[in-house]
N, C-alpha and C positions, 0 to 999 in steps of 0.2 A: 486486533490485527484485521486489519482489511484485504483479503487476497481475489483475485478472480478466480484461481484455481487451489485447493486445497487436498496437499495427500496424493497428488500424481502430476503429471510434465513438470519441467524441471520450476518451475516459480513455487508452484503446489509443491513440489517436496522439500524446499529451500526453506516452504515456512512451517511446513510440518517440522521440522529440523528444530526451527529456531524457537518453537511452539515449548517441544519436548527440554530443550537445552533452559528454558525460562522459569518452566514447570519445577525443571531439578534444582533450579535456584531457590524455590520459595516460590515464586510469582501465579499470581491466576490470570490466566488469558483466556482471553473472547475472542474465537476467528469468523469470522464472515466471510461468504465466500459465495459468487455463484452458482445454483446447485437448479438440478431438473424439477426437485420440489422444497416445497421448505422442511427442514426438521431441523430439528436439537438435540445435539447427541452430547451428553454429560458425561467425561471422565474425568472422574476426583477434580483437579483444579484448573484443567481443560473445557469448556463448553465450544463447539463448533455448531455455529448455525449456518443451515444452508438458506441462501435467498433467491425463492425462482422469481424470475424475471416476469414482468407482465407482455411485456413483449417480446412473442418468443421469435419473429422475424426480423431481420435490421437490413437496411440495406448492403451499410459497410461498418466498420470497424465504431467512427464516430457516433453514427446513430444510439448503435447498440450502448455505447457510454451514456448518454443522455437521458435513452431509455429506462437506463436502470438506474439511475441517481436517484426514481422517486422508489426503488424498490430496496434502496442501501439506506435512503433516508429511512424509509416504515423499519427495516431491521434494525437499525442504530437506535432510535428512540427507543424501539422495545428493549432491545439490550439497559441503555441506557436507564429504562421504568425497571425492568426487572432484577437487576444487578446490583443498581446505585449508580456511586460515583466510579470513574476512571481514570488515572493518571494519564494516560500517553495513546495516540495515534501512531499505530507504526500500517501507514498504506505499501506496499509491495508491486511496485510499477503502476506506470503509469493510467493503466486503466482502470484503477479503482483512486489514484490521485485526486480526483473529483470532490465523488462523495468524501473520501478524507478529506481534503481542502474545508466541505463544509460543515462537516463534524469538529474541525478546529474553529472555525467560526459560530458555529452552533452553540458550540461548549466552552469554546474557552480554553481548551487545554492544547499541548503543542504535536507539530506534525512533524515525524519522520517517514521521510519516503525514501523507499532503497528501490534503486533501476536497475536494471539487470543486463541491458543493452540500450542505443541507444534507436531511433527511428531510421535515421539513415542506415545503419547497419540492417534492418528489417525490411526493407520497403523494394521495390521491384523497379522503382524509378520514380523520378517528380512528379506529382499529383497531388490537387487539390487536398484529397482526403491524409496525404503524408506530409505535407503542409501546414493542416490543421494539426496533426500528432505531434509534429516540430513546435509548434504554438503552444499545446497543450503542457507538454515537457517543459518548457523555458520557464513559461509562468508556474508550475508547480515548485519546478527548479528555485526560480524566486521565492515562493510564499513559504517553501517546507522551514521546518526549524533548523533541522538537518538532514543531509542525504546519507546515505549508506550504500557504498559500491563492493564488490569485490575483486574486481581487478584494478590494480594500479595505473593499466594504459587507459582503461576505460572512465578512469575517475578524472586523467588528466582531458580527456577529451570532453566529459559534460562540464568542468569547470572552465575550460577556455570557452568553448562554445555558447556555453549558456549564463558566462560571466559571472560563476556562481564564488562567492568568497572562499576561500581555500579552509578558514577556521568552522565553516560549514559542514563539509565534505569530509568521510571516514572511510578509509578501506578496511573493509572488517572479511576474513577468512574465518570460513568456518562457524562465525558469529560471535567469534571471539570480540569482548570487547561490549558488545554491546549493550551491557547493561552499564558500562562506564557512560555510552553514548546518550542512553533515555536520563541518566542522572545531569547530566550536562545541560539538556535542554530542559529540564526540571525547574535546574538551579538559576537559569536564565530570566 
């Protein structure tokens, strides 16, 4: 799991949720996340690592993404040297969509990204830098294996928008579902 926030604001408890709900299945999960320092906190078949940033100023939003792709890249190999192998990429908006994007191309194995809103609904008005989070979004939109939304108006809004194929795209409540969704792209 790739999240920017882990364990508080609403993304962070969305994947603490779905963390727990995986764990009870059977599954061992890896969450990454950005954090003020690095650690590793091991519960039973939970690890969460925290990854601090090397840069802890950004201008705007974009920077900060760029920034820290080389510091999701050092955690992901670690992960990746210490762990072993991994089944599935599940990134958690679009701002860790990146470093997923290249931990799929790194490894080989398939990317789902669950959005949570879209840019226009966040953004304060047209600008360059919401512009680029538009760009950013479409093309992950493209590359994921599949998306995971939770609301139904919202899911019909990234797929017409971002032209994304409907056999793609899952409205999953609650997180229901979702280990039907990682076997899909598996099986792919």
């Amino acid at each position: 799991m790739l999240s920017w926030d882990y364990g508080r604001g609403y993304v962070g408890s969305h994947v603490e949720n779905l963390v727990g709900k995986l764990i009870s299945k059977g599954h061992n999960v890896h969450v990454l996340h950005i954090a003020g320092d690095e650690y590793t906190d091991v519960r039973g078949d939970r690890i969460v690592y925290g990854v601090a940033p090397h840069v802890k100023t950004n201008l705007h939003t974009i920077t900060s993404i760029f920034s820290s792709l080389g510091d999701y890249t050092r955690a992901i190999s670690s992960v990746v040297y210490d762990a072993g192998d991994f089944d599935i990429i599940h990134a958690h908006d679009w701002l860790v969509g990146l470093p997923g994007l290249m931990a799929k191309l790194a490894y080989g194995k398939p990317l789902v990204l669950t959005l949570y809103s879209l840019e226009e609904d966040r953004r304060g008005g047209i600008n360059l830098v919401s512009l680029s989070i538009e760009g950013f979004e479409r093309h992950l939109c493209d590359l994921a294996d599949a998306l995971v939304i939770h609301d139904e108006g919202l899911c019909k809004r990234i797929a017409e928008k971002y032209e994304v194929p409907w056999e793609k795209v899952h409205v999953l409540h609650e997180w229901d579902g979702i280990v039907d969704v990682y076997r899909e792209v598996l099986e792919r």
